[in-house]
One Martini backbone bead per residue (centre of mass of N, CA, C, O) as a GRO file, in nm:
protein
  450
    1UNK     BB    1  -7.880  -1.373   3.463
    2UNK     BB    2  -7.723  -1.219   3.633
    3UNK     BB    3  -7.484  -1.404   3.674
    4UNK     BB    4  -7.448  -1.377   3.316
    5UNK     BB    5  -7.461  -1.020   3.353
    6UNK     BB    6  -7.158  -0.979   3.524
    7UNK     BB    7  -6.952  -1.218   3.353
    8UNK     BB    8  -6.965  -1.008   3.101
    9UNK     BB    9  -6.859  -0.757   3.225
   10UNK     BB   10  -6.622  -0.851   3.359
   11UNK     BB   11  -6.446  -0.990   3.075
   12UNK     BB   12  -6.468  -0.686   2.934
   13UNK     BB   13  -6.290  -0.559   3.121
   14UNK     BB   14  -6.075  -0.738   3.101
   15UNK     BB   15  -6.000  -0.674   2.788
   16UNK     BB   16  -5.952  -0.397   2.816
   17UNK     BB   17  -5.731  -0.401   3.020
   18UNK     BB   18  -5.536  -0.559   2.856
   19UNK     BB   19  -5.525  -0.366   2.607
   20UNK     BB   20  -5.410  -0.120   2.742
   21UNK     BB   21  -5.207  -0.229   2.818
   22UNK     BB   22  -5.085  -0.292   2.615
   23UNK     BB   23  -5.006  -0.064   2.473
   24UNK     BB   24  -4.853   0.058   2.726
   25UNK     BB   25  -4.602  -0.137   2.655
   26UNK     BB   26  -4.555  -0.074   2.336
   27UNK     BB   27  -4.479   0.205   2.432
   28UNK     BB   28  -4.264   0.149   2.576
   29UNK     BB   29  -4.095  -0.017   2.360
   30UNK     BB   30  -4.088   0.231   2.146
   31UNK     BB   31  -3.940   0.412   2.324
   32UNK     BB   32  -3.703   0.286   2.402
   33UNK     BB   33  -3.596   0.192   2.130
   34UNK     BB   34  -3.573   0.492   2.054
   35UNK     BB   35  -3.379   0.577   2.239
   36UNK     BB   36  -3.173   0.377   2.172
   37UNK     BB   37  -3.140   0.504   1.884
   38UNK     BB   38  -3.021   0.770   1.982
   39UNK     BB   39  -2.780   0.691   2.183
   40UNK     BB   40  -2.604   0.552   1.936
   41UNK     BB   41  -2.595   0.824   1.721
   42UNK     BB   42  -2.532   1.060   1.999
   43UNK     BB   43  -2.214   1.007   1.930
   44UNK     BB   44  -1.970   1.243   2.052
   45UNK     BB   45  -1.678   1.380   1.893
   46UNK     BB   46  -1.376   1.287   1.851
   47UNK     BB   47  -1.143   1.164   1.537
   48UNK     BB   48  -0.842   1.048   1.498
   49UNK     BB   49  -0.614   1.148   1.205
   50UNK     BB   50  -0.382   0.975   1.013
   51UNK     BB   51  -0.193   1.145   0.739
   52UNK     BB   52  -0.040   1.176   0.431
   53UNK     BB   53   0.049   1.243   0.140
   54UNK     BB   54  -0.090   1.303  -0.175
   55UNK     BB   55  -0.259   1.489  -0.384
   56UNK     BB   56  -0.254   1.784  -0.558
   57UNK     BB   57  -0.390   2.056  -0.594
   58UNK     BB   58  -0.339   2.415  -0.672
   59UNK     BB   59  -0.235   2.457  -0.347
   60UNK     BB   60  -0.035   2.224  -0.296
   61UNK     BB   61  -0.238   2.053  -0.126
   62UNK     BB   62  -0.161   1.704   0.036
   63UNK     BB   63  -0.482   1.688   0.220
   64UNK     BB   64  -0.723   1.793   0.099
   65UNK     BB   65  -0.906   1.549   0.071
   66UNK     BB   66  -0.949   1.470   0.364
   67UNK     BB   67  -1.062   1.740   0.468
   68UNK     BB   68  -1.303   1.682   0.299
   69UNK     BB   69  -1.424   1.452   0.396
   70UNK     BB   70  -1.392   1.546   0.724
   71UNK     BB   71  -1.629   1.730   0.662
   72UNK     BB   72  -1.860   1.576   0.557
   73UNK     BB   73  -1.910   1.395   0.791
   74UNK     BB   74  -1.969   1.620   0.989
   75UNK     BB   75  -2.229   1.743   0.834
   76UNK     BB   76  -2.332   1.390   0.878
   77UNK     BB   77  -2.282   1.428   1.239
   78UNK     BB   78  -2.309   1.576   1.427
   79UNK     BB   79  -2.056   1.638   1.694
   80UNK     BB   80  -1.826   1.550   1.476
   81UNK     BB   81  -1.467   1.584   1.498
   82UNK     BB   82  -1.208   1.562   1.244
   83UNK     BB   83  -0.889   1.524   1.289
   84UNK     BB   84  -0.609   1.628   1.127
   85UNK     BB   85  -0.286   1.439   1.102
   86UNK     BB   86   0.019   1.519   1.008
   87UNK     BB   87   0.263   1.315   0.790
   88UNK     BB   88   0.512   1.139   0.690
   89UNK     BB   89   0.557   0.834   0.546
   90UNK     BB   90   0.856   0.790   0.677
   91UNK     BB   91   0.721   0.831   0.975
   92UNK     BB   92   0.463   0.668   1.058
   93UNK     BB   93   0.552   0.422   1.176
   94UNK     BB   94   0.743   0.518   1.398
   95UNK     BB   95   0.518   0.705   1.539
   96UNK     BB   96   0.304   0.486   1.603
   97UNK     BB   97   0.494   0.323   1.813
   98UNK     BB   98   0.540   0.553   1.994
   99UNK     BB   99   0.189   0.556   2.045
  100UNK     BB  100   0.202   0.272   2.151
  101UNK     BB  101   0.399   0.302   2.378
  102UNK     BB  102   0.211   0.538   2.534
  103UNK     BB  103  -0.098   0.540   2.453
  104UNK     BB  104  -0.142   0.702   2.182
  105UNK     BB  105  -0.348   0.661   1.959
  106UNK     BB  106  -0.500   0.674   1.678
  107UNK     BB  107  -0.825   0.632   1.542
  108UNK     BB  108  -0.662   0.652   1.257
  109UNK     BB  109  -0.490   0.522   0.959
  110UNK     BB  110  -0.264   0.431   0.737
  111UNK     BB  111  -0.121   0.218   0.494
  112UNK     BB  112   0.106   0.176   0.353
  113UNK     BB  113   0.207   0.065   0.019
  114UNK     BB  114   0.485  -0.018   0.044
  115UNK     BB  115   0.427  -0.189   0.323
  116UNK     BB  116   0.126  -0.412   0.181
  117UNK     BB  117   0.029  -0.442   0.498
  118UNK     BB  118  -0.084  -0.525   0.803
  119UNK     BB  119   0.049  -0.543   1.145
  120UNK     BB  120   0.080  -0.807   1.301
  121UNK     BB  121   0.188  -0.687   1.546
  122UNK     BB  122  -0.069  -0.503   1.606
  123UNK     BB  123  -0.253  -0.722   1.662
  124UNK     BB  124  -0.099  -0.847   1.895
  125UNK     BB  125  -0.141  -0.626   2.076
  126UNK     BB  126  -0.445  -0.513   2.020
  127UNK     BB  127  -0.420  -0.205   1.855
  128UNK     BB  128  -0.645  -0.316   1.673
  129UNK     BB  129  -0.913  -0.351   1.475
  130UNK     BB  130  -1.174  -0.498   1.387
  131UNK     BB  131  -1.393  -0.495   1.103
  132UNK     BB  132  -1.643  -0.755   1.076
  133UNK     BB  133  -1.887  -0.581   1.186
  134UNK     BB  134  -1.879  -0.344   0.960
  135UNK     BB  135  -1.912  -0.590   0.708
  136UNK     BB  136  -2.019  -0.764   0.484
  137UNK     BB  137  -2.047  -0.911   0.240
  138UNK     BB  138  -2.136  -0.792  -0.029
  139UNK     BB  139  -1.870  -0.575   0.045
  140UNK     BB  140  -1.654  -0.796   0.038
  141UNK     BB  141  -1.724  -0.895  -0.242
  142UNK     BB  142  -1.583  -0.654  -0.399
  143UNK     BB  143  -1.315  -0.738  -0.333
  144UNK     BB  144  -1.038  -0.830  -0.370
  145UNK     BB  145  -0.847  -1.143  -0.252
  146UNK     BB  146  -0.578  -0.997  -0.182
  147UNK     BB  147  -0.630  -0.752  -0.039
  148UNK     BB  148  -0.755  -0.883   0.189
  149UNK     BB  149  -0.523  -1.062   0.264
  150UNK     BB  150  -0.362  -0.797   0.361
  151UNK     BB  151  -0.562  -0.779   0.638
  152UNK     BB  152  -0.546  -1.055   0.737
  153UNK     BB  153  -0.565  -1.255   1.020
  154UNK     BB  154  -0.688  -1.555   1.142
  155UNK     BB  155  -0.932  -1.463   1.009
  156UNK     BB  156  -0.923  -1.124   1.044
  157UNK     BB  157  -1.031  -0.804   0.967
  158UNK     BB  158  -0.774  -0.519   1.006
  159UNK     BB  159  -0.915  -0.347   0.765
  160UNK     BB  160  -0.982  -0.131   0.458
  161UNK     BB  161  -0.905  -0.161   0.131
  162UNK     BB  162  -0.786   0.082  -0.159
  163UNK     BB  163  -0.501  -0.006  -0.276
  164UNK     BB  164  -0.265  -0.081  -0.555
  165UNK     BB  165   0.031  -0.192  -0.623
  166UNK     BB  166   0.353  -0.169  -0.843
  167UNK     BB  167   0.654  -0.235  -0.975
  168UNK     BB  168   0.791  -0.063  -1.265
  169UNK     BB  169   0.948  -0.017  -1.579
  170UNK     BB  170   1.105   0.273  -1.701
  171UNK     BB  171   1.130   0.408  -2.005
  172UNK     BB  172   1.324   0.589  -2.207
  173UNK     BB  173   1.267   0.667  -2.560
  174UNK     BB  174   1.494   0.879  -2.659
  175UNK     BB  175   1.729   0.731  -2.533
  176UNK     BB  176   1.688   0.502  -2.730
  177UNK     BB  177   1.675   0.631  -3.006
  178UNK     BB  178   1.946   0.791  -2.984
  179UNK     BB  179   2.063   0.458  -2.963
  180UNK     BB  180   1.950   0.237  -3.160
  181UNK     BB  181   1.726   0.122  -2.934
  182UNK     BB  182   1.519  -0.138  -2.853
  183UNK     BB  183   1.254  -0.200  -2.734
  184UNK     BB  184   1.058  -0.412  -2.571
  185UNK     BB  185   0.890  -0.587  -2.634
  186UNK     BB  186   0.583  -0.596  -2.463
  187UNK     BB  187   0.761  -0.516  -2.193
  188UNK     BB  188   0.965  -0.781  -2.250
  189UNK     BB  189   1.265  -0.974  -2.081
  190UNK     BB  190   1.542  -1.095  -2.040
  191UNK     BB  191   1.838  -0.997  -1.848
  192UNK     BB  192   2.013  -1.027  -2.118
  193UNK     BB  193   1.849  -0.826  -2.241
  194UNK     BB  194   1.876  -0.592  -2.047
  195UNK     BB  195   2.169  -0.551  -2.056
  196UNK     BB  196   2.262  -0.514  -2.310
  197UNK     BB  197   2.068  -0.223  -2.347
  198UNK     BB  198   2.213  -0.081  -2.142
  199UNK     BB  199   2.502  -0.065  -2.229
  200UNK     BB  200   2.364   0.085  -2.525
  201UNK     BB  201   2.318   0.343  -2.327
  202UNK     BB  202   2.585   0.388  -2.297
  203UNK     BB  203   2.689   0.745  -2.283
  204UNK     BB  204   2.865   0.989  -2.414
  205UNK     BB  205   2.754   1.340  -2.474
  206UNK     BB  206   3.003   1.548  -2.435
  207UNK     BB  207   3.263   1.505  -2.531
  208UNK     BB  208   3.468   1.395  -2.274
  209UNK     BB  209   3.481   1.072  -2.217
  210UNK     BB  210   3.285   1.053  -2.066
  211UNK     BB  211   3.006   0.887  -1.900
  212UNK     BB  212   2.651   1.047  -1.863
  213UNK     BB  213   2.468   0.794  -1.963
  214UNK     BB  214   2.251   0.566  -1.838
  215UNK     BB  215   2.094   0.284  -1.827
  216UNK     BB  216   2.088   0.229  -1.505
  217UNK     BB  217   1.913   0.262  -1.197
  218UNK     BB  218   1.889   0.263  -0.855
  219UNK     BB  219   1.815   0.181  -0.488
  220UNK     BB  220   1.884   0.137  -0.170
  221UNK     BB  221   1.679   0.091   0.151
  222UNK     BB  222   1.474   0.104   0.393
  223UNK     BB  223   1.128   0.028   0.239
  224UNK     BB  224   1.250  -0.030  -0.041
  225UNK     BB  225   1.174  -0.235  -0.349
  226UNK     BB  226   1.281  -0.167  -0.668
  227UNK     BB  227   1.512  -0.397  -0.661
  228UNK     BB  228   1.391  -0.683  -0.585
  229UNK     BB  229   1.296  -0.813  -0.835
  230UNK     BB  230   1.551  -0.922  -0.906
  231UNK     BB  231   1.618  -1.108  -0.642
  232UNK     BB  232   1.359  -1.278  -0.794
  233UNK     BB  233   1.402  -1.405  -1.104
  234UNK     BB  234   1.509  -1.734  -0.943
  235UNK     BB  235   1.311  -1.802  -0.684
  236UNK     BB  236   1.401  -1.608  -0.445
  237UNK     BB  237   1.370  -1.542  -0.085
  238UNK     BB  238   1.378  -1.439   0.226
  239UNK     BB  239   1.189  -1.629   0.342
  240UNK     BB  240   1.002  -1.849   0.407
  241UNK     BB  241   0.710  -1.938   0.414
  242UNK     BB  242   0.672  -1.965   0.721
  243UNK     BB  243   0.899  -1.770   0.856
  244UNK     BB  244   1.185  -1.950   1.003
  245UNK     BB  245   1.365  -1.866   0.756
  246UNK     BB  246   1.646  -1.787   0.612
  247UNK     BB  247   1.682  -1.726   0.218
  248UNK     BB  248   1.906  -1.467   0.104
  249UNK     BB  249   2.160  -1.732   0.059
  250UNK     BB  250   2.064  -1.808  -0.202
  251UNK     BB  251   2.189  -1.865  -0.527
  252UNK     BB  252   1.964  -1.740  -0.627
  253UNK     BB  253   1.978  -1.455  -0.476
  254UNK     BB  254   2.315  -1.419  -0.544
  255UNK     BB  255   2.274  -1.430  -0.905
  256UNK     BB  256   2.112  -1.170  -0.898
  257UNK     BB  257   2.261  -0.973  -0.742
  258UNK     BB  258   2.503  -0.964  -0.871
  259UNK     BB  259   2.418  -0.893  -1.165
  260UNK     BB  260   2.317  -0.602  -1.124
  261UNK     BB  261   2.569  -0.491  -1.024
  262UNK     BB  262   2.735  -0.552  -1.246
  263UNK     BB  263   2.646  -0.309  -1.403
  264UNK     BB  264   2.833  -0.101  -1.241
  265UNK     BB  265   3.115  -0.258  -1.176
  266UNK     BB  266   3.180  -0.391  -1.470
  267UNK     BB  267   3.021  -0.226  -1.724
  268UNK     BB  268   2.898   0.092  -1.685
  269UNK     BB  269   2.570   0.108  -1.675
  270UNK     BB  270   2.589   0.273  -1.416
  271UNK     BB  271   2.583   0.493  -1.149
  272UNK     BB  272   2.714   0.533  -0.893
  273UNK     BB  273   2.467   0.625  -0.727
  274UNK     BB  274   2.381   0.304  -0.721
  275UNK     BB  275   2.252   0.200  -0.429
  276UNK     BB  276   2.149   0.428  -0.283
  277UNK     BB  277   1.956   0.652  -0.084
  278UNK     BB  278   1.870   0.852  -0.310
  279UNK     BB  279   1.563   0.927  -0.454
  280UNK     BB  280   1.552   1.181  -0.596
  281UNK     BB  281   1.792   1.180  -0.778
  282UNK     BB  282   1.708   0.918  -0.915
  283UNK     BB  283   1.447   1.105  -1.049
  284UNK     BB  284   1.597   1.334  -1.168
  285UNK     BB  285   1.760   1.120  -1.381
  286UNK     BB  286   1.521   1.093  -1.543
  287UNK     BB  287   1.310   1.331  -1.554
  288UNK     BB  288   1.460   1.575  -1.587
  289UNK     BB  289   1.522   1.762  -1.816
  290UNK     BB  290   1.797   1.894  -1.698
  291UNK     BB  291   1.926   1.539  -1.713
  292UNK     BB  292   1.862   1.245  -1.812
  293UNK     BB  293   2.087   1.004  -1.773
  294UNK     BB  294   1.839   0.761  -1.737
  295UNK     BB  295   1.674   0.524  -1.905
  296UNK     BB  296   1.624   0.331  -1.645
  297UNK     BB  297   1.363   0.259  -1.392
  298UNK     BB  298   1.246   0.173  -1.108
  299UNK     BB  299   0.916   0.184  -0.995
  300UNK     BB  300   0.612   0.308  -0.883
  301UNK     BB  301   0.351   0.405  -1.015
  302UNK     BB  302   0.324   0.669  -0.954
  303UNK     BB  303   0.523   0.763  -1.157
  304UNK     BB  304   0.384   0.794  -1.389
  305UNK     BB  305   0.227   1.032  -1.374
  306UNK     BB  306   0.451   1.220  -1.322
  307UNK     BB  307   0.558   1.169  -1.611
  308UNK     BB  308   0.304   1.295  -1.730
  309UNK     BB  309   0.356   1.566  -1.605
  310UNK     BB  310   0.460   1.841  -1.649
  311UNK     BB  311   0.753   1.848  -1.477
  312UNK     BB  312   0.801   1.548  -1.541
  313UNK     BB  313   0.783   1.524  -1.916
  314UNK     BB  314   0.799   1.193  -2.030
  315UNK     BB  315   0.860   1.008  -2.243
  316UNK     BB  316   0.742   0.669  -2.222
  317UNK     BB  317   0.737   0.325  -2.066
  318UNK     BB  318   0.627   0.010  -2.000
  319UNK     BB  319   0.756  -0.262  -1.818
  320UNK     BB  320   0.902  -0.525  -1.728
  321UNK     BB  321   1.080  -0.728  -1.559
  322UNK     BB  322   1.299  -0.955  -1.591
  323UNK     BB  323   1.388  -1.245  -1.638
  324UNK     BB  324   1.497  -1.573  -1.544
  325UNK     BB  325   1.518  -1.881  -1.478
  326UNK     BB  326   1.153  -1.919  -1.423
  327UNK     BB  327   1.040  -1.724  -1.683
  328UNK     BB  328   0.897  -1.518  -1.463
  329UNK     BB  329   0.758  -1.231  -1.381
  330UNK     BB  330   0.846  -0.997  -1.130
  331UNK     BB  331   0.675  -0.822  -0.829
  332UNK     BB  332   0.621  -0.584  -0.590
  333UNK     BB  333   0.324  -0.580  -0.377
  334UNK     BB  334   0.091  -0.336  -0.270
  335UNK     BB  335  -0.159  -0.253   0.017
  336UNK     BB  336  -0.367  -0.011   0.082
  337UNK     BB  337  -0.538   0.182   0.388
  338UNK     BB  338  -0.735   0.093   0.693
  339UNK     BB  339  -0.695   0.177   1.024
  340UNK     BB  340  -0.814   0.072   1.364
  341UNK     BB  341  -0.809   0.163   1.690
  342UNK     BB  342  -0.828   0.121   1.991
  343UNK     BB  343  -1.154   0.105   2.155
  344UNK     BB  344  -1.366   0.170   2.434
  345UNK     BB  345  -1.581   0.259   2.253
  346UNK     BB  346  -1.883   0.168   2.084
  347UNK     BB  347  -1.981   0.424   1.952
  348UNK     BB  348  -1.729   0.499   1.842
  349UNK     BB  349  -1.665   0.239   1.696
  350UNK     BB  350  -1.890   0.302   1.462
  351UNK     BB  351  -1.812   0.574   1.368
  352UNK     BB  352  -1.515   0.503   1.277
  353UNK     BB  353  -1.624   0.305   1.085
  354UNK     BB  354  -1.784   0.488   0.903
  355UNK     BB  355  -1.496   0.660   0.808
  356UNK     BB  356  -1.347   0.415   0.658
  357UNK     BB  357  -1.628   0.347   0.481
  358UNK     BB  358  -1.611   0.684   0.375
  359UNK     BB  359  -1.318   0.678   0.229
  360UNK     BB  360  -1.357   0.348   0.090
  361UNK     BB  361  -1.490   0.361  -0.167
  362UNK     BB  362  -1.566   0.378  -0.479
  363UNK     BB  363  -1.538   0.702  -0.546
  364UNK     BB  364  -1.245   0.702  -0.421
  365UNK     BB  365  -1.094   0.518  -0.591
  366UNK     BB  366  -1.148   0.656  -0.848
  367UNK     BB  367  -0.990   0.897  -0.765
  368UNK     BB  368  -0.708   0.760  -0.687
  369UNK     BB  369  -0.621   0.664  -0.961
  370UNK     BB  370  -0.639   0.927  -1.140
  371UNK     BB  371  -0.471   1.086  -0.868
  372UNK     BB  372  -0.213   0.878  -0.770
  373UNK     BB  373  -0.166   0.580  -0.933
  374UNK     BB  374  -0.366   0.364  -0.820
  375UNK     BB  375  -0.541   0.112  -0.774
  376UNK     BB  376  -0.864  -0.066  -0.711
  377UNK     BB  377  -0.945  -0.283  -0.443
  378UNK     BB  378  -1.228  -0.256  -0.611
  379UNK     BB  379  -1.431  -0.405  -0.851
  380UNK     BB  380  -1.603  -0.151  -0.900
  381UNK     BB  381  -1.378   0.044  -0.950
  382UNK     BB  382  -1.268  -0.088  -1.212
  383UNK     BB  383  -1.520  -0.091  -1.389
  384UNK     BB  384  -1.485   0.215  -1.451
  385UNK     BB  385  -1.215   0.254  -1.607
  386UNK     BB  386  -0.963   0.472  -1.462
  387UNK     BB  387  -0.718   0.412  -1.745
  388UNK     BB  388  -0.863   0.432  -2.042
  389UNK     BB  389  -0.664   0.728  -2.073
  390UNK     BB  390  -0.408   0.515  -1.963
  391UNK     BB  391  -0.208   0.290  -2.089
  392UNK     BB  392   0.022   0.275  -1.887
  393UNK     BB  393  -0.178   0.186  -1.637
  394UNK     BB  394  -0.292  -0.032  -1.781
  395UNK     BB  395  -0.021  -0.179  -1.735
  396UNK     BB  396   0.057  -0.183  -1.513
  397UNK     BB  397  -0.198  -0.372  -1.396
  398UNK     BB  398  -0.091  -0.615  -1.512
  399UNK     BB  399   0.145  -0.664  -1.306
  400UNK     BB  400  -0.025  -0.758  -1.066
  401UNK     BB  401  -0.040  -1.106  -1.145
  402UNK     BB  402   0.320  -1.050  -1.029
  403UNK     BB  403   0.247  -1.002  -0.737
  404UNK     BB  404   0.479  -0.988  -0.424
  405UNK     BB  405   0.474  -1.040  -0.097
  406UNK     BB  406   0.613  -0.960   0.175
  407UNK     BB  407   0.719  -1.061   0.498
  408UNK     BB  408   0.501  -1.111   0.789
  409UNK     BB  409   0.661  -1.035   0.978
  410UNK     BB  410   0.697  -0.897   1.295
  411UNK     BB  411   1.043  -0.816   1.218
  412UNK     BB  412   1.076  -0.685   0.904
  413UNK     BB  413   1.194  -0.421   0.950
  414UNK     BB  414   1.473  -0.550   1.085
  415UNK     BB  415   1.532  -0.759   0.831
  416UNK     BB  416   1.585  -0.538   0.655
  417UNK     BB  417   1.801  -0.341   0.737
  418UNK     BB  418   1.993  -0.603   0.726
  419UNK     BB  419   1.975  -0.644   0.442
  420UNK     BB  420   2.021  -0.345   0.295
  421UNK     BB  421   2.282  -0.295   0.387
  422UNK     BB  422   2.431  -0.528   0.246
  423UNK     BB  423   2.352  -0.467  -0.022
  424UNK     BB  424   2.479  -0.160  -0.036
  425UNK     BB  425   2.780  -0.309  -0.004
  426UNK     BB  426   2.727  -0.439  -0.292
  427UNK     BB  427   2.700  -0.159  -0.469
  428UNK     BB  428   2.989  -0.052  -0.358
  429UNK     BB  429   3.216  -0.266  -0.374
  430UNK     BB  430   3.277  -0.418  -0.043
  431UNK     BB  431   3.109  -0.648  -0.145
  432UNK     BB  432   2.993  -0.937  -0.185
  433UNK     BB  433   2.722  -1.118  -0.238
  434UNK     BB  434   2.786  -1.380  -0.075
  435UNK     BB  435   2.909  -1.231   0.178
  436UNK     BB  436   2.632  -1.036   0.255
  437UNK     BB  437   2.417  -1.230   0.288
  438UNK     BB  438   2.521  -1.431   0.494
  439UNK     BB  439   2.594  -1.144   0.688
  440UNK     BB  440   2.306  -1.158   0.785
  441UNK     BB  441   2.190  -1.420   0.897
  442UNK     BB  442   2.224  -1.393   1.231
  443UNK     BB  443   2.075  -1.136   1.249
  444UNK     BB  444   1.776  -1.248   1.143
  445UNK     BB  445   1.776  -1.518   1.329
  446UNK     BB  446   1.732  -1.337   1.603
  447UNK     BB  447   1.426  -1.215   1.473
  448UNK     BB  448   1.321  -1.500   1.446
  449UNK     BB  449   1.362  -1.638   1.756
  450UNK     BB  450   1.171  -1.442   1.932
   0.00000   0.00000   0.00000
């Protein structure tokens, strides 16, 4: 009997002792638990943004939205604060290049979206973050799948998008009407319906014996591709599929060069300045109320908006670009959107993505929509009909189904500037266009080669 009151005792201490532990255990997996969680959230400091304007206030600061982003994150992050870098679009890119050969790059940047898609250059460098660990399925089933495409790199994703644009031609219905010419039916055209009613608007206004008033100009410089669909109207593009042949003095896109100058050269239905590098000139030549002189511009999007605003509210329609051979409109697109470079700390590298999806919500893009001109890259965006009240936009959207994206080599910067410059030498009428795309050739060919 004492000897089975003795080991029911000993057996009970046992449990006890046991439960205690347990207990004394879980109390310290929970304190470590929260320890850990504590120290994850706990990352403090800065966080450089990169950013170029956008629309502007009353106060015309083209910067405002990003600092108020900027704002909101730190008041729902404590010690974190965002430094907000401003540059200039034209300047971006060279900058970052500065930067990153520095190994000085900020924490987030914007993608250009004239520029369509994220640097595969730069992913080569190891200088982007993917950002595939902080993205759901979920999250990515919202995005357009061109969009994203536009940030994949072999197959990871390498930056989060938020706007989608294309470049469209828009028509002064004013100078129109008063030269009794037709707009295009339903803003569709063949080349030589095109031409022929550049032809028909180009007229002497001042009755001075010269022509005054042009149908049709646009710009050629390097980064900037709104006459490149014209290049592409008869099934030509500037490189291979695969990215190894240069392919921009096929006759296809030699007779396409060819006749869009031909408006300018042979015909006189543009005016000098066509061709040149002055994007003002050539939009205040559209838009200005004080000049008015060219009737159809091929623009991006941001500009239907712009023609809609008080500065220069103009009568206008959208139209596609003309068709071709190929009998298909076609349009050059373009995806905006943020990428994060490459972080050493991983606290901070999760802070800084959570900074890059709450600038790319669904609700920034659809005011990004309302407020900039730009499409919404995620379907939860464009669901909200942010384009209702603006049929000109909403016409604009419809021409991304023909958009194509520039090549993503990664020396296409410099492959654009030798192809561009030929360009700008055949609308200037120093060359031909089968002479000036030939002598693109090598000099192309040595940046495929590298």
């Amino acid at each position: 009997m004492k000897k089975s009151k003795w080991l029911t005792l000993f057996l009970v201490s046992i449990m006890v002792l046991s439960l205690f532990a347990g207990c004394t255990n879980d109390s310290s997996s929970s304190d470590n638990g929260d320890k850990g969680a504590e120290e994850e959230k706990a990352w403090t400091g800065e966080i450089t943004v990169w950013d170029a304007p956008r629309w502007a206030d009353e106060n015309d600061n083209k910067f405002h939205w990003i600092e108020a982003k900027a704002a909101e994150f730190e008041q729902a992050h404590p010690g974190v604060k965002v430094k907000i870098v401003q540059k200039p679009w034209a300047e971006m890119a060279d900058n970052l290049n500065v930067a990153i050969a520095g190994r000085a790059w900020p924490d987030v940047a914007p993608v250009d979206i004239s520029g369509g898609a994220v640097s595969e250059k730069q992913v080569e460098q190891g200088v982007i973050e993917s950002m595939d660990p902080f993205l759901t399925e979920e999250e990515l089933a919202d995005f357009y799948p061109n969009a994203l495409d536009a940030y994949t790199v072999e197959g990871k994703l390498y930056g989060v998008p938020t706007a989608l644009t294309v470049h469209a031609m828009l028509l002064n219905l004013d100078i129109f009407e008063a030269q009794n010419v037709e707009p295009p039916k339903d803003g569709k055209w063949t080349f030589a319906e095109f031409a022929e009613k550049m032809k028909q608007l180009t007229h002497d206004k001042d009755g001075d014996g010269k022509d005054d008033v042009f149908g049709f100009s646009t710009y050629i410089l390097p980064g900037y591709y709104e006459a490149w669909p014209f290049f592409f109207i008869n099934g030509g593009r500037p490189l291979s599929d695969d990215l190894s042949e240069y392919t921009f003095d096929d006759p296809a896109v030699v007779s396409a060069v060819k006749q869009l100058a031909d408006l300018k050269l042979i015909d006189n239905a543009a005016p000098q300045e066509m061709g040149g590098a002055d994007v003002g000139g050539t939009w205040k030549a559209f838009a200005d109320s004080a000049q008015r002189t060219v009737a159809v511009e091929p623009w991006a999007t941001w500009a239907i908006q712009a023609a809609q605003g008080e500065k220069f509210k103009t009568n206008f329609m959208v139209a596609e670009y003309p068709t071709g051979e190929t009998g298909e409109p076609v349009t050059i697109s373009g995806v905006g959107g943020w990428v994060m470079f490459h972080q050493e700390d991983e606290a901070k590298k999760k802070v800084v993505a959570e900074f890059i999806k709450y600038i790319s919500a669904t609700e920034e893009q659809v005011l990004a929509a309302k407020k900039y001109g730009v499409f919404p890259a995620r379907e939860s965006a464009a669901d909200q009909n942010p384009f209702a009240d603006n049929p000109a936009m909403a016409r604009a959207q419809e021409l991304t189904t023909h958009g194509v994206s520039l090549p993503r080599h990664t020396e296409w910067k410099k492959i654009d500037e030798v192809i561009q410059k030929e360009l700008q030498l055949v609308f200037n009428g120093e060359k031909t266009a089968e002479q000036a795309l030939k002598d693109a050739r090598p000099a192309v060919e040595e940046f495929l080669n590298k």
